[in-house]
C-alpha positions as CSV (number, residue, x, y, z in Angstrom):
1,X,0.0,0.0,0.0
2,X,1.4,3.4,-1.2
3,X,2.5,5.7,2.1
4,X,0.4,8.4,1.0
5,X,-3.0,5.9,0.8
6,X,-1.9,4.9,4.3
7,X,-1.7,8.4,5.8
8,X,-4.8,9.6,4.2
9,X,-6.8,6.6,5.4
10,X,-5.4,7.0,9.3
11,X,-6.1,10.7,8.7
12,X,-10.1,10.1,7.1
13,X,-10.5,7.7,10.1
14,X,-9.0,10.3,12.6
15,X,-11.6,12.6,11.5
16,X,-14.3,10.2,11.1
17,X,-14.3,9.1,14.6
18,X,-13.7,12.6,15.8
19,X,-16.7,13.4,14.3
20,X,-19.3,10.2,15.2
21,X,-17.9,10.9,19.2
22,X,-19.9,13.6,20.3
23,X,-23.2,11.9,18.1
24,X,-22.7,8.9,20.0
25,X,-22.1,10.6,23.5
26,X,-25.1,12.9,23.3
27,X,-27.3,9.9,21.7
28,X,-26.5,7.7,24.5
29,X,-26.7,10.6,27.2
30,X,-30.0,12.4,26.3
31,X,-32.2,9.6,25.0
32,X,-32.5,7.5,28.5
33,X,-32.7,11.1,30.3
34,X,-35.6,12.5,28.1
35,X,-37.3,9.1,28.4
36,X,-36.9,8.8,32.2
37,X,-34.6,5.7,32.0
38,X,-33.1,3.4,29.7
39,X,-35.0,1.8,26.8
40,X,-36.4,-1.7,28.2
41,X,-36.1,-0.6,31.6
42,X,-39.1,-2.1,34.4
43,X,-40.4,1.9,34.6
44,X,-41.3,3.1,38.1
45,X,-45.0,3.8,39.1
46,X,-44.0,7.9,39.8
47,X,-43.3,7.7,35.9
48,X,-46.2,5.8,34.6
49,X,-48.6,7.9,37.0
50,X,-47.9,11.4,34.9
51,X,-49.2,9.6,31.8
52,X,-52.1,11.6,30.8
53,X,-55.4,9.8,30.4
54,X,-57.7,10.7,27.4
C-alpha cells in the first residue's frame, strides 16, 4: 500500500471518529434522560402515574 493511501486513510479515520464521538455521546446521554430511563427498563410507578389519560 502506497505511504500516501496509508496516511490519508489514518487521517479520514481520525476525522471520522472525531466526528461520530460527540453523536454517540449525546445519543447515548440524552435519549435515556428525556425518556426517564433506559429503553427496556421495568419503569417506576411515579413515571407511569404522569401519563395523561384521554
Amino acid at each position: 500500500m502506497n505511504l500516501f493511501l496509508r496516511q490519508f486513510i489514518r487521517q479520514w479515520l481520525c476525522v471520522a471518529l472525531a466526528a461520530l464521538a460527540p453523536v454517540v455521546l449525546v445519543a447515548f446521554l440524552s435519549i435515556p434522560y428525556s425518556l426517564g430511563g433506559h429503553p427496556g427498563d421495568d419503569r417506576t410507578t411515579a413515571a407511569l402515574g404522569t401519563q395523561h389519560m384521554t
